[in-house]
VOGU-3710 file (C-alpha; in Angstrom, 3 decimals, decimal comma):
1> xxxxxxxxxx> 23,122/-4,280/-1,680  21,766/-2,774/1,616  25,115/-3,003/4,605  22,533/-0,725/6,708  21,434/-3,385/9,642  19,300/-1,813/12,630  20,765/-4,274/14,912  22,278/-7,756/15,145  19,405/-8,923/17,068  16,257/-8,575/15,099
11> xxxxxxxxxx> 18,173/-8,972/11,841  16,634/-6,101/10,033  18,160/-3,849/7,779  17,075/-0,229/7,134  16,751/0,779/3,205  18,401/3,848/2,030  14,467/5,223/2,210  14,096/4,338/5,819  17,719/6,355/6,782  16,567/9,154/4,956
21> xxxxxxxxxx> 13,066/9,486/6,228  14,047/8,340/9,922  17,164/11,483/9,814  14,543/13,710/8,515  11,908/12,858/10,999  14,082/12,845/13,909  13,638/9,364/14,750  16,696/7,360/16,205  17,724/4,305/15,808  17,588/3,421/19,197
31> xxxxxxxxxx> 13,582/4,257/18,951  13,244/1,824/15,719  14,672/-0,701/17,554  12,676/-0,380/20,641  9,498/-0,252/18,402  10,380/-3,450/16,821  11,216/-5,009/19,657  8,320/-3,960/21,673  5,290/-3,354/18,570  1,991/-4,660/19,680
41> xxxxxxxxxx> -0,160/-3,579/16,653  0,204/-4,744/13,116  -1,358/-3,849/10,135  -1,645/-5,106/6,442  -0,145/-2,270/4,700  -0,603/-3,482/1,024  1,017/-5,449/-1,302  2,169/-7,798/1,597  3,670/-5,508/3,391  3,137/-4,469/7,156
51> xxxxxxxxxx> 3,101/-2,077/9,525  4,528/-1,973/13,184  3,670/0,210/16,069  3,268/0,319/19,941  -0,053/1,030/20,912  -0,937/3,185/23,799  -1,993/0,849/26,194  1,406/-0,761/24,658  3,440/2,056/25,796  1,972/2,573/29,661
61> xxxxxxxxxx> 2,318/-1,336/29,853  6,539/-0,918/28,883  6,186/2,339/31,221  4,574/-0,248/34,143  7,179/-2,757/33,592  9,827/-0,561/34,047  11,017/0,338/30,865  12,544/4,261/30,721  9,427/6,404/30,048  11,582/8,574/27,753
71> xxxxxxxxxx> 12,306/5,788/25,338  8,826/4,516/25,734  7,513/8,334/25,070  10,126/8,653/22,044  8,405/5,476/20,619  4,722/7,193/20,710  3,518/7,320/17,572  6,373/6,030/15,310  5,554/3,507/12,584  7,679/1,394/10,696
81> xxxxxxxxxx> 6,821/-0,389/7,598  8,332/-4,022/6,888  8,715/-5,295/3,633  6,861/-8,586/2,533  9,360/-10,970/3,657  9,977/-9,567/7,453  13,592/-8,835/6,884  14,209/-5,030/5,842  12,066/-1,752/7,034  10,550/0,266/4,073
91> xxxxxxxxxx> 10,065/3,516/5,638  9,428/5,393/8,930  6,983/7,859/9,785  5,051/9,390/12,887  1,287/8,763/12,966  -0,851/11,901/13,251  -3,746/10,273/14,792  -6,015/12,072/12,344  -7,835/11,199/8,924  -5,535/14,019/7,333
101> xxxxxxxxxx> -2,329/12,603/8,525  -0,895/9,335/6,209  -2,243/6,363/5,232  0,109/3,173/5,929  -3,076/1,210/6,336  -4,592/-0,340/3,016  -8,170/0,546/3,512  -9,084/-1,042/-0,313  -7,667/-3,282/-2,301  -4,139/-1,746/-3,760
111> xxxxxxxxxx> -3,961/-0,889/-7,520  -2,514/-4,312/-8,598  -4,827/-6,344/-6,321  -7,588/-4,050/-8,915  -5,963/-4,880/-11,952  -5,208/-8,185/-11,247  -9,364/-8,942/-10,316  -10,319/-6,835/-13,622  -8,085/-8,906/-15,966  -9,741/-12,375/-14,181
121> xxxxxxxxxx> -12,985/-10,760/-14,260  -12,337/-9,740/-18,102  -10,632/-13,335/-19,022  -13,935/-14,601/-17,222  -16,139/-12,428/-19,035  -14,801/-13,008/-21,997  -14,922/-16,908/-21,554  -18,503/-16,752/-20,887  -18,901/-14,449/-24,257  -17,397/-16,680/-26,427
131> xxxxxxxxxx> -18,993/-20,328/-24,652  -22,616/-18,829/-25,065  -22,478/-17,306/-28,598  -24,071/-19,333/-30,778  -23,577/-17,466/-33,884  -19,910/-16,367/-34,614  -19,942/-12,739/-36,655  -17,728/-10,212/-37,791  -16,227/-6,899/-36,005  -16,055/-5,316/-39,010
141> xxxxxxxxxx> -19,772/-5,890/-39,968  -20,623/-3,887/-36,396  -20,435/0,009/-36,319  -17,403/1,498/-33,372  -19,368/3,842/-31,165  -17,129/6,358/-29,156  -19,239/8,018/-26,188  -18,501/11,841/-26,834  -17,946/11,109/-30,722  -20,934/11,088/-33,272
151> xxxxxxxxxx> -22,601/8,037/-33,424  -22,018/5,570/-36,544  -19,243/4,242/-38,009  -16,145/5,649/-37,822  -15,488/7,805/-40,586  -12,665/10,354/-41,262  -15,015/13,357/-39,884  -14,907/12,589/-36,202  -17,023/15,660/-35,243  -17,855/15,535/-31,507
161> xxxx> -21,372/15,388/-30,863  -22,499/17,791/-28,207  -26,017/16,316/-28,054  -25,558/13,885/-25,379
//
């Protein structure tokens, strides 16, 4: 699997993703480990996974207690992003400060927190359908309306009807 471990002492281990994008970036290792030994902000990132960073109150604090100021200024806006379980970083990027720069923060739900809540919504739905009808009828007996299509029952002519 993954031999790539940041360091013996917070037991993490850096996917192939993380090398790549921390080597492109220009982020050492050094700096990843002195942002995960010294992050003071986490965020849900989605999916159960979360992101690290040092804060800027974070870094003059480490600056104040006498850590070098060119490690601390190296960490400045460099975000890692943990897996689920703690153990291995996802990926590594700098935060632009701005709405155009990247989103590591799940603002909304993520696409299969959605899809999950439609299907129980649906299942409920559907449950509720099929409880309060009284009268059980055919789906053949009922005409298939397409919006955009003519309305009626589907024939072979499937003429689009421009008539909204």
């Amino acid at each position: 699997m993954n031999t790539n471990i940041l360091s013996e002492k917070s037991g993490l281990f850096l996917s192939r993703h993380a090398v790549q994008m921390a080597q492109q970036r220009g982020i050492r290792h050094k700096t990843l480990q002195f942002v995960v030994d010294h992050s003071d902000r986490e965020f849900h990132a989605g999916e159960g996974r979360r992101s690290r960073r040092i804060s800027e109150k974070g870094i003059a604090r480490l600056i104040a207690a006498g850590e070098k100021p060119s490690e601390a200024e190296r960490a400045r806006n460099v975000v890692i992003l943990v897996d689920s379980s703690g153990s291995k970083i996802i990926t590594v990027m700098r935060d632009r400060g701005n709405k155009a720069g990247r989103c590591y923060r799940s603002q909304w739900p993520t696409r299969s927190i959605k899809r999950r809540l439609m299907r129980q919504q649906n299942a409920r739905r559907l449950q509720r359908e099929t409880e309060n009808s009284a009268d059980v009828y055919n789906d053949a007996d009922q005409p298939f309306l397409v919006p955009g299509y003519a309305t009626g029952p589907i024939t072979g002519d499937r003429s689009i009807d421009l008539h909204y």
